[in-house]
KEDO-649548 format. One record per residue (C-alpha): residue number from 1; residue in three letters; x, y, z. Coordinates in pm, whole numbers, plus 32768, in hexadecimal, padded with zeros to 4 digits. Each point is the difference from the previous one (the first is absolute). Example, Ala and Ser with C-alpha at 12.3 -4.5 7.8 and 13.67 -1.06 7.14 Angstrom:
[r 1 "ala" [84CE 7E3E 830C]]
[r 2 "ser" [8089 8158 7FBE]]
***
This chain:
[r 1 "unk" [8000 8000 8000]]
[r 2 "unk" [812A 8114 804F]]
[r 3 "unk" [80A1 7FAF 7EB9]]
[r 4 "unk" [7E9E 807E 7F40]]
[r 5 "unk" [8013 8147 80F5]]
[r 6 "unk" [80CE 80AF 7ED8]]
[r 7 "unk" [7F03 7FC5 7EE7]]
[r 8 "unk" [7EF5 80E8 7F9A]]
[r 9 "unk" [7E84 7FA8 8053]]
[r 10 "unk" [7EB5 8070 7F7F]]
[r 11 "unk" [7EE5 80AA 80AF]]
[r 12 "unk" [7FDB 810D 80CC]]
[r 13 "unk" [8045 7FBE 81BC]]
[r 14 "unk" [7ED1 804D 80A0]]
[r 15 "unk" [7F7B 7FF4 8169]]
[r 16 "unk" [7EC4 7FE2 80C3]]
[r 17 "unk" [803B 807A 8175]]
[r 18 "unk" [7F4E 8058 814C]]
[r 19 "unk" [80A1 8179 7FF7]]
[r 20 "unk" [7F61 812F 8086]]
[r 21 "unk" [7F50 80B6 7EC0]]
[r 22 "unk" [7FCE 812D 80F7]]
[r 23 "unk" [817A 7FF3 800C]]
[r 24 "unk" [8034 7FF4 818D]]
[r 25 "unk" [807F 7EE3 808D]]
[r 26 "unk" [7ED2 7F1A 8044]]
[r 27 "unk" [808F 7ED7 7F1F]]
[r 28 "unk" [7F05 7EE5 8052]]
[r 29 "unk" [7EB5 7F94 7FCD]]
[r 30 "unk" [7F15 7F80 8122]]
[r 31 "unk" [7F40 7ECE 7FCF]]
[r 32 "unk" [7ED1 7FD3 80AE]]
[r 33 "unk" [7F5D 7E9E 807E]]
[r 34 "unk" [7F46 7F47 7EF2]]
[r 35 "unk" [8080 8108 7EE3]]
[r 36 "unk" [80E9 7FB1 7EF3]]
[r 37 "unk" [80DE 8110 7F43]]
[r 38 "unk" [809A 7FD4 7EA1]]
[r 39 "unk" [816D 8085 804B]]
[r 40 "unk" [803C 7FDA 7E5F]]
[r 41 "unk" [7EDC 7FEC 7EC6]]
[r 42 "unk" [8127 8001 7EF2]]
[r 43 "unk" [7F68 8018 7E87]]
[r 44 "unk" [80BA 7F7F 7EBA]]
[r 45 "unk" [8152 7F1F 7FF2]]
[r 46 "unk" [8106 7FED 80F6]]
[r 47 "unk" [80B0 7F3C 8124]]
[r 48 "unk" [8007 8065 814C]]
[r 49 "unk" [817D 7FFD 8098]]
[r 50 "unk" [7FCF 804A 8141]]
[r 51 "unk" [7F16 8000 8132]]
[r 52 "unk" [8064 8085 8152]]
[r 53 "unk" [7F1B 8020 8146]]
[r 54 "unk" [7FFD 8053 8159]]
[r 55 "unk" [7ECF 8017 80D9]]
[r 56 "unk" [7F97 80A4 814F]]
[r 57 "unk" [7F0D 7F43 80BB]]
[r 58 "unk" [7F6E 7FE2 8154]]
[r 59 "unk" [7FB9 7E76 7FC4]]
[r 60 "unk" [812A 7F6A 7FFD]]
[r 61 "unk" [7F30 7EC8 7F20]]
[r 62 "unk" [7FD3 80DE 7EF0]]
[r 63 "unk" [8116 7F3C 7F2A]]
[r 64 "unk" [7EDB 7F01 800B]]
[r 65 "unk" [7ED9 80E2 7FD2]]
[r 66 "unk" [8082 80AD 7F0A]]
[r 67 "unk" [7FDD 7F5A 7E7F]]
[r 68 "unk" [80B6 8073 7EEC]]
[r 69 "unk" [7F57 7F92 7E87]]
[r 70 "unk" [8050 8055 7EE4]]
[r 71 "unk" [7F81 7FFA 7E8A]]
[r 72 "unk" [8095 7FDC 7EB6]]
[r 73 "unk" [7F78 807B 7E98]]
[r 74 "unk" [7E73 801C 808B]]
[r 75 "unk" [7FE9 7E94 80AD]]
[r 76 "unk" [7EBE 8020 80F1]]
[r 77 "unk" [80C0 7F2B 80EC]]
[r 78 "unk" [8155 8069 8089]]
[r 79 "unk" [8152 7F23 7FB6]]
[r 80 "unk" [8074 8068 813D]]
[r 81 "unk" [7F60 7FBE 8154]]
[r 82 "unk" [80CF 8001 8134]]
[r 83 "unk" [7FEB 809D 815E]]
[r 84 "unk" [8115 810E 7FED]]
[r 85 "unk" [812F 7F7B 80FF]]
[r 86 "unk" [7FFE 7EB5 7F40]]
[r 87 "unk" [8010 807F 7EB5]]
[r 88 "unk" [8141 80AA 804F]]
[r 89 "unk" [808B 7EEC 8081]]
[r 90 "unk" [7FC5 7FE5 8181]]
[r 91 "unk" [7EDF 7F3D 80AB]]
[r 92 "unk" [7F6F 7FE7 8176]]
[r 93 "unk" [7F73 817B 7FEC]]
[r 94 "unk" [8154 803D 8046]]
[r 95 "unk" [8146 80F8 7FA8]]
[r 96 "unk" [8145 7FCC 7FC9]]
[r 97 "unk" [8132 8094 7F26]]
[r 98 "unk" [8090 7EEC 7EF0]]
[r 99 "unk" [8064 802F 7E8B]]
[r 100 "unk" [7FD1 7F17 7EB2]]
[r 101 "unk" [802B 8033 7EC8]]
[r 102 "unk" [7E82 8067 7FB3]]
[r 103 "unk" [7F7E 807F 816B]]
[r 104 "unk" [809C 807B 8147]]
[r 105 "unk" [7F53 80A9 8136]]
[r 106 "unk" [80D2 810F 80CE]]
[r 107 "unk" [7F52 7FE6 8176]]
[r 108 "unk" [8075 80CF 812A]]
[r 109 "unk" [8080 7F19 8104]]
[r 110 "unk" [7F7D 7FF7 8171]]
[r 111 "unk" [7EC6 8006 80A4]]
[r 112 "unk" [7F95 816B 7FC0]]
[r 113 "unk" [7ED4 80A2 7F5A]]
[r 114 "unk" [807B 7FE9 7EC8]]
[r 115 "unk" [8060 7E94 803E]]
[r 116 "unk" [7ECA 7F62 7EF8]]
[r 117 "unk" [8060 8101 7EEB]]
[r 118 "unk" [80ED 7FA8 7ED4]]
[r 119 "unk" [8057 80AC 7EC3]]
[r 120 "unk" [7FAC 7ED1 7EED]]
[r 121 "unk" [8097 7FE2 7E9E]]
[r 122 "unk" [7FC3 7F23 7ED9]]
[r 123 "unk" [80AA 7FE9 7EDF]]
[r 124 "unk" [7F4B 7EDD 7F2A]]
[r 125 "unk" [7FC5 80C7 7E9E]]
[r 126 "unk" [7E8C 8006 7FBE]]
[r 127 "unk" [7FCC 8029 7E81]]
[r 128 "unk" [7E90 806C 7F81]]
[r 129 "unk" [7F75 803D 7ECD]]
[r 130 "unk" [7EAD 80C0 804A]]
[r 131 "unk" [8007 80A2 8148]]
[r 132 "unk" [802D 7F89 8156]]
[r 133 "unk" [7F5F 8042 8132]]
[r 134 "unk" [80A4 7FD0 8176]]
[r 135 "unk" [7F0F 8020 8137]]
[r 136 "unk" [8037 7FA3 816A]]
[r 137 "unk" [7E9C 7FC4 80CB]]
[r 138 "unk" [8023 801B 8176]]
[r 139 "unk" [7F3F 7EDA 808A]]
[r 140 "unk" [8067 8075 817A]]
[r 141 "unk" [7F12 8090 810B]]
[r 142 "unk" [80E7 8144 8029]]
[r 143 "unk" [803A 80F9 7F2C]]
[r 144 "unk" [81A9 8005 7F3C]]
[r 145 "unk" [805F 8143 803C]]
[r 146 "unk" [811B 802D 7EF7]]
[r 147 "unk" [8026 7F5D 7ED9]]
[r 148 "unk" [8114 8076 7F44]]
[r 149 "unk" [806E 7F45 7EAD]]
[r 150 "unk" [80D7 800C 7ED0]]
[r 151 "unk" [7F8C 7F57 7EDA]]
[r 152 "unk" [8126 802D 7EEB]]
[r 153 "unk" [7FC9 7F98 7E7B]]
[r 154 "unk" [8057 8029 7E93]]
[r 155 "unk" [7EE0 807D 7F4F]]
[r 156 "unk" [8043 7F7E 7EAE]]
[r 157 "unk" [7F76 804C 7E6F]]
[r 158 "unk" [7FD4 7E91 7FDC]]
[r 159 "unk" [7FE6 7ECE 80DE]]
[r 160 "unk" [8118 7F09 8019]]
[r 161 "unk" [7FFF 7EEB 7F0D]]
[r 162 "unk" [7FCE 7EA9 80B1]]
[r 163 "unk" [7FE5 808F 8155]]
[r 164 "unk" [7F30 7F36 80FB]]
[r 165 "unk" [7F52 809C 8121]]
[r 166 "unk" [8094 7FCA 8183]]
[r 167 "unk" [7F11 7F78 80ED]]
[r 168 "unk" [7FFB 7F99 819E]]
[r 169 "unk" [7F32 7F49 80C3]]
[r 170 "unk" [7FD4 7FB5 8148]]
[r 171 "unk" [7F9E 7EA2 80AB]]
[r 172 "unk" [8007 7FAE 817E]]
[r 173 "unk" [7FB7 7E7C 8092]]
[r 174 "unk" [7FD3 806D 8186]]
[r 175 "unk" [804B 7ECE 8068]]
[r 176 "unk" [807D 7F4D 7F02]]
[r 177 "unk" [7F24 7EC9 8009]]
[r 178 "unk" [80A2 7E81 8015]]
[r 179 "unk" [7FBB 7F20 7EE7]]
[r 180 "unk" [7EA4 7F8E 802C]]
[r 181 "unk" [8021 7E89 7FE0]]
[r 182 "unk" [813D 7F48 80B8]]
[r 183 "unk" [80D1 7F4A 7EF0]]
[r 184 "unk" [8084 7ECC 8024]]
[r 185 "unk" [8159 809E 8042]]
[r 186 "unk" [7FD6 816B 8073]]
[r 187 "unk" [817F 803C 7FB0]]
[r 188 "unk" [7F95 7FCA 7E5A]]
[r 189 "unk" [7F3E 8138 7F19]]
[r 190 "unk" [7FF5 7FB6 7EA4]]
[r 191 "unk" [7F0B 811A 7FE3]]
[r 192 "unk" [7FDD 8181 8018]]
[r 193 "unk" [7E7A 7FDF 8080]]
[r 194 "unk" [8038 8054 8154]]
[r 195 "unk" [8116 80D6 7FEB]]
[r 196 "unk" [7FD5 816B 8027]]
[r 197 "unk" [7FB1 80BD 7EA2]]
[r 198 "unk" [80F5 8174 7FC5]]
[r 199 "unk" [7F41 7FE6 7E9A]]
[r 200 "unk" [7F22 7FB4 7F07]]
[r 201 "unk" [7FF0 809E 7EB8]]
[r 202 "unk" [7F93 7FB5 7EAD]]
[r 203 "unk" [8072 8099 7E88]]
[r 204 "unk" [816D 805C 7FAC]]
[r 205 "unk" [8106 808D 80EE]]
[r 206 "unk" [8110 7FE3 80FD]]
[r 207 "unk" [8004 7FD0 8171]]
[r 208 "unk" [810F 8104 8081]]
[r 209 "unk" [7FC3 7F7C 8186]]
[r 210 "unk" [7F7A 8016 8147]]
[r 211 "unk" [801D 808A 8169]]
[r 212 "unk" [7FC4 7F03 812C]]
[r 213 "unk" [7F62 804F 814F]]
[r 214 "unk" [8009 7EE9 80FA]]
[r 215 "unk" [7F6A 8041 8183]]
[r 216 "unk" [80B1 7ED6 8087]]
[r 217 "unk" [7EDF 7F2E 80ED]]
[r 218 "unk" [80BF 7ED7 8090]]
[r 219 "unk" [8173 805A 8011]]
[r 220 "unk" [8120 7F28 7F53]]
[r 221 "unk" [8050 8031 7E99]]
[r 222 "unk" [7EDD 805B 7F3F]]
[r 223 "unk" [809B 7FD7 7EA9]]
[r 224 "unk" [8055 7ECF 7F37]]
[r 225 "unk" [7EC3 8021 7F11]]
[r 226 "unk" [806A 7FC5 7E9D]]
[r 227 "unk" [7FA9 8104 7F08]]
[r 228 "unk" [7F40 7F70 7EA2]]
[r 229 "unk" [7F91 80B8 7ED5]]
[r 230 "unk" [7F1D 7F8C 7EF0]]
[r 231 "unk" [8034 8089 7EE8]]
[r 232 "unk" [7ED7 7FF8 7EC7]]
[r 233 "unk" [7F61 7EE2 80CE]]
[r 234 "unk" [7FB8 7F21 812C]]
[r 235 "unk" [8119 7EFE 7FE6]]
[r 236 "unk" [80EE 7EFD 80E6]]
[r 237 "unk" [811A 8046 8006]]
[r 238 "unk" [7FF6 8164 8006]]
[r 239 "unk" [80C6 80DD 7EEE]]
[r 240 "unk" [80B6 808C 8141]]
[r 241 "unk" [8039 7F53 813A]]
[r 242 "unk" [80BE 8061 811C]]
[r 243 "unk" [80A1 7F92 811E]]
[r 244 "unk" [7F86 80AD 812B]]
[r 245 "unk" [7F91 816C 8088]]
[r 246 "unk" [814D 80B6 8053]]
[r 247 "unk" [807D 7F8B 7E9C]]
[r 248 "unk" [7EE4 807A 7F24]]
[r 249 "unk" [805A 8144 80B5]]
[r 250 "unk" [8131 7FFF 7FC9]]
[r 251 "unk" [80BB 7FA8 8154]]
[r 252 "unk" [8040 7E8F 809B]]
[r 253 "unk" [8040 7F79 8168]]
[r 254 "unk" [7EB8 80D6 8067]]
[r 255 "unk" [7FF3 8167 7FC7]]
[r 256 "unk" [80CD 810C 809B]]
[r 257 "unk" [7F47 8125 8050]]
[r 258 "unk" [8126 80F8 7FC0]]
[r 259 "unk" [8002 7FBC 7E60]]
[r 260 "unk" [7F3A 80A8 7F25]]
[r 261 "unk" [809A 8034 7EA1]]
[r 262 "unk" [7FB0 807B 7E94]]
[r 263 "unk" [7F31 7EA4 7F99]]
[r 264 "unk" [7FBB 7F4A 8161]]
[r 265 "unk" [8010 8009 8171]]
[r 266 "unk" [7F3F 807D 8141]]
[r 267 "unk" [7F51 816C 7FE1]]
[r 268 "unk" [7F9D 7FBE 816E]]
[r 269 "unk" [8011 7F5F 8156]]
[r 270 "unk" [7F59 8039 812C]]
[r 271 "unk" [814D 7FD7 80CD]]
[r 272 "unk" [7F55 7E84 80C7]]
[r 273 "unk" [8118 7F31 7FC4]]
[r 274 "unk" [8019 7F3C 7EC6]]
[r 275 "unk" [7F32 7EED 7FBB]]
[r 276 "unk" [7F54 806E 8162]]
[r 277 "unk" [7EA6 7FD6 8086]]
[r 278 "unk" [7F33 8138 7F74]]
[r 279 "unk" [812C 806D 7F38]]
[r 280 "unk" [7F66 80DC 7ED4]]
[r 281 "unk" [80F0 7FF3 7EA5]]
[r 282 "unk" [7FA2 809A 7EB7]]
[r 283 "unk" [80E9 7F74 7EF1]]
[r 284 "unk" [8029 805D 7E97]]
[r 285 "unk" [8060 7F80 7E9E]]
[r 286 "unk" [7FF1 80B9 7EC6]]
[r 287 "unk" [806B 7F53 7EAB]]
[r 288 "unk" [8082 8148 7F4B]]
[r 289 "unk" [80FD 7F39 7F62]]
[r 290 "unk" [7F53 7EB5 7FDD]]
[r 291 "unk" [7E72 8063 7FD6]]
[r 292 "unk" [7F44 7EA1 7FF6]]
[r 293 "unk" [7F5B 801D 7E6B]]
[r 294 "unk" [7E87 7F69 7FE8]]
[r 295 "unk" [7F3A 8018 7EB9]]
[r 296 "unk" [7ED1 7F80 8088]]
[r 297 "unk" [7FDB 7FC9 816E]]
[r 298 "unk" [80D7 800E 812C]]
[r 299 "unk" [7FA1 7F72 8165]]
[r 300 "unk" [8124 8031 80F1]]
[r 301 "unk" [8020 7F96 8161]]
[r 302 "unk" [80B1 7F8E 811E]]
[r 303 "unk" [7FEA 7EE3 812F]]
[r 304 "unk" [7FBA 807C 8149]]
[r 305 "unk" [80DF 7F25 80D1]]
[r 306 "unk" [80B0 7ED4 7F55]]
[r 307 "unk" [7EC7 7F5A 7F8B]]
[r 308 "unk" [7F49 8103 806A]]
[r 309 "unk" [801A 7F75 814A]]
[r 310 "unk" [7FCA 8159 80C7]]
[r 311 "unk" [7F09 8122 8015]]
[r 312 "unk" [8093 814C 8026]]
[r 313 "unk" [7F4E 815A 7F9D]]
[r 314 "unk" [8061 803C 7E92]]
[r 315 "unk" [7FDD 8146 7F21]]
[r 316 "unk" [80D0 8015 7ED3]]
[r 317 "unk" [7FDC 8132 7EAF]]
[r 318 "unk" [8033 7F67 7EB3]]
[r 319 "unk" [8082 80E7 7ED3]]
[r 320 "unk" [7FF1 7F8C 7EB8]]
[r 321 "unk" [7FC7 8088 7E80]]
[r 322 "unk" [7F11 7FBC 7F36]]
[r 323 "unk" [7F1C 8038 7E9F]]
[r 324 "unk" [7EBB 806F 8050]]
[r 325 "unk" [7EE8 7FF2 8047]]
[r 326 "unk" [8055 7F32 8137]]
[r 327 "unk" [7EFF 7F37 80CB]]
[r 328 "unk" [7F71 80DA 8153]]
[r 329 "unk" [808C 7FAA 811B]]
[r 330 "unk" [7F5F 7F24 8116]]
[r 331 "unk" [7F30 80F5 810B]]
[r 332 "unk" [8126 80B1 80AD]]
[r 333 "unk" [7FCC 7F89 81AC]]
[r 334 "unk" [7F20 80F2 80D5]]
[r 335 "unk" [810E 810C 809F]]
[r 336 "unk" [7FC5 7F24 816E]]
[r 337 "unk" [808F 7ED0 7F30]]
[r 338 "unk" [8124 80C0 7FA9]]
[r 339 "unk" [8089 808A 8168]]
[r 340 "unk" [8127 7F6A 8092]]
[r 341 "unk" [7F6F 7ECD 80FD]]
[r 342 "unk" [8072 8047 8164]]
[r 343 "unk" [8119 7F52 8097]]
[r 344 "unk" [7FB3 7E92 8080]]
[r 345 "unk" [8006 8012 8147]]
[r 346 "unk" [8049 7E8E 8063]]
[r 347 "unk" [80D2 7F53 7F38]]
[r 348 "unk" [7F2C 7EEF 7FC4]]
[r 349 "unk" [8039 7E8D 8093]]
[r 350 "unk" [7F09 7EF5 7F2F]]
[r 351 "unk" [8112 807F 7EC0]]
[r 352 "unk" [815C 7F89 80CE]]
[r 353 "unk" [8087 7F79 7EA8]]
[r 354 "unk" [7FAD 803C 7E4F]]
[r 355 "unk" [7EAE 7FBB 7FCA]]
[r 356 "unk" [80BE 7ECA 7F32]]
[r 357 "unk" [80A5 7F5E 8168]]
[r 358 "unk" [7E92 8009 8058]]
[r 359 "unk" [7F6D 7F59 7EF4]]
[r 360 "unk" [80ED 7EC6 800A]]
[r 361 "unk" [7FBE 7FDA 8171]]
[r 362 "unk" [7E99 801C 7FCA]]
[r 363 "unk" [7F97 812F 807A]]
[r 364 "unk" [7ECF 80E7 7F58]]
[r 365 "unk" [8058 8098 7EC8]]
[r 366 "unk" [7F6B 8132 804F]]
[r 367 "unk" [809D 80EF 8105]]
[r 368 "unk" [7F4B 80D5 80FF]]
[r 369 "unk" [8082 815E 7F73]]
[r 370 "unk" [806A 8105 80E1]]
[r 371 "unk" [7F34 8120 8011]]
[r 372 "unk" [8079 8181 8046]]
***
């Protein structure tokens, strides 16, 4: 990308932006309970370069109640729909400061008043051909004071030959269930039914990756779930199988909190020591330089546990590219399905072992699931 810095572009650089038209210095936008604003209603060709946000708000859960959407070329129904912390990279309603190649979040460290407030970038390019619109509805009982954004673009004369159109979702499994019949061996999957789904898309594109939130239920190591992606079709084998958690993300032995780097790591930890009781992780992979091509269909997801042998609280954001018009997404969760659960506050004792050391000596499949 820096060697293509010295070559000359077309278009025109443009920018939608929460500034002060009275020219003082009241920069943001308040967004009241229930309302949604449109922060960008861009007409013609172009691709957006560059988002940036930071918000003031009283609720500290607003990275939750907040959902960004947005819509390319007229689509009714938005190709991005994601609670606003998540999308840039960081789950749990949560803060923190980490850099990738495509996101980062600067956070101000401490327990002060400013403590839930970030400034957020993106960088994914978002090409359109006939306008886009970006909104943000505030699904919260309290009123965001300040909203102040950055929405940076190249409004261009034409649209880009052959350019597909980003999209995110956002899925949560809270628990993850168990599988729902015992196998004869509980240590063997030769299927991706019950693992838990980052995506399913149909037409032509290219998966670009995924961020990860776990809220960690029973303690131990929560990882070893292999990743599988389907690509134009259900299928066994897989066209892409992995070999556990921490290496679809891009670590191994577990992974360490301290690492976050331009394609992979850990945007966030709650600071419970690894692999801890309650320990909250949000993990990342993006496949800039390796995007994952489907020309029909793509269904990607992961174990939850080897075997999917455990069930933690699981969030994850999907990005991907695609023609349209894409299929609607499935009902986004009510805003009190979203929130954060609260901490367990036993650890609890009937789940001593994987769901999977239970099963061979047998014990019920189904566990008693902790509640908040």
């Amino acid at each position: 990308m820096v060697d293509n810095l010295a070559f000359l572009r077309d278009g025109r650089s443009r920018r939608a932006s929460s500034w002060d038209r009275s020219g003082r210095n009241g920069d943001a936008w308040a967004v009241e309970p229930g309302e949604t604003k449109v922060l960008a209603d861009l007409s013609g060709a172009g691709v957006i370069r560059h988002i940036w946000f930071t918000v003031g708000a009283e609720d500290r859960m607003y990275l939750r109640q907040a959902v960004l959407r947005m819509y390319w070329d007229g689509q009714e129904h938005p190709s991005v729909e994601v609670p606003v912390g998540d999308f840039f990279g960081v789950g749990h309603a949560r803060v923190t400061s980490y850099s990738c190649a495509v996101m980062n979040m600067s956070a101000n460290a401490g327990e002060t008043i400013f403590s839930h407030h970030a400034a957020m970038n993106c960088y994914w390019p978002m090409p359109f051909a006939n306008g886009a619109l970006i909104t943000v509805e505030n699904q919260g009982t309290k009123r965001i004071g300040a909203w102040y954004f950055y929405v940076d673009y190249d409004e261009l004369d034409r649209p880009q030959e052959g350019a597909a159109r980003f999209h995110a979702w956002w899925n949560r499994n809270n628990p993850c269930p168990p599988p729902a019949e015992a196998p004869d061996d509980p240590d063997v999957n030769l299927s991706d039914r019950h693992n838990y789904l980052i995506l399913q898309a149909e037409g032509r594109g290219h998966y670009v990756g995924c961020n990860l939130s776990i809220h960690n239920l029973y303690g131990g190591w929560w990882g070893e779930g292999d990743d599988m992606f389907m690509v134009d079709g259900q299928k066994w084998p897989p066209d892409l199988h992995g070999t556990g958690s921490e290496d679809y993300f891009g670590h191994a032995w577990g992974m360490q909190p301290q690492n976050a780097f331009l394609y992979n790591g850990v945007s966030f930890h709650s600071g419970a020591p690894t692999h801890a009781f309650n320990e909250r992780i949000t993990v990342y992979r993006y496949h800039v330089a390796d995007p994952v091509v489907f020309q029909e269909s793509l269904r990607v997801s992961i174990e939850h546990g080897h075997a999917n042998d455990r069930s933690d609280d699981y969030a994850s954001t999907a990005f991907w590219y695609q023609t349209l018009p894409s299929k609607p997404f499935p009902p986004l969760p009510k805003m009190e399905d979203r929130l954060p659960r609260e901490d367990v506050k036993v650890q609890p004792v009937n789940l001593p072992v994987p769901v999977t050391e239970r099963m061979r000596s047998g014990s019920p499949i189904d566990p008693q699931y902790p509640t908040g």
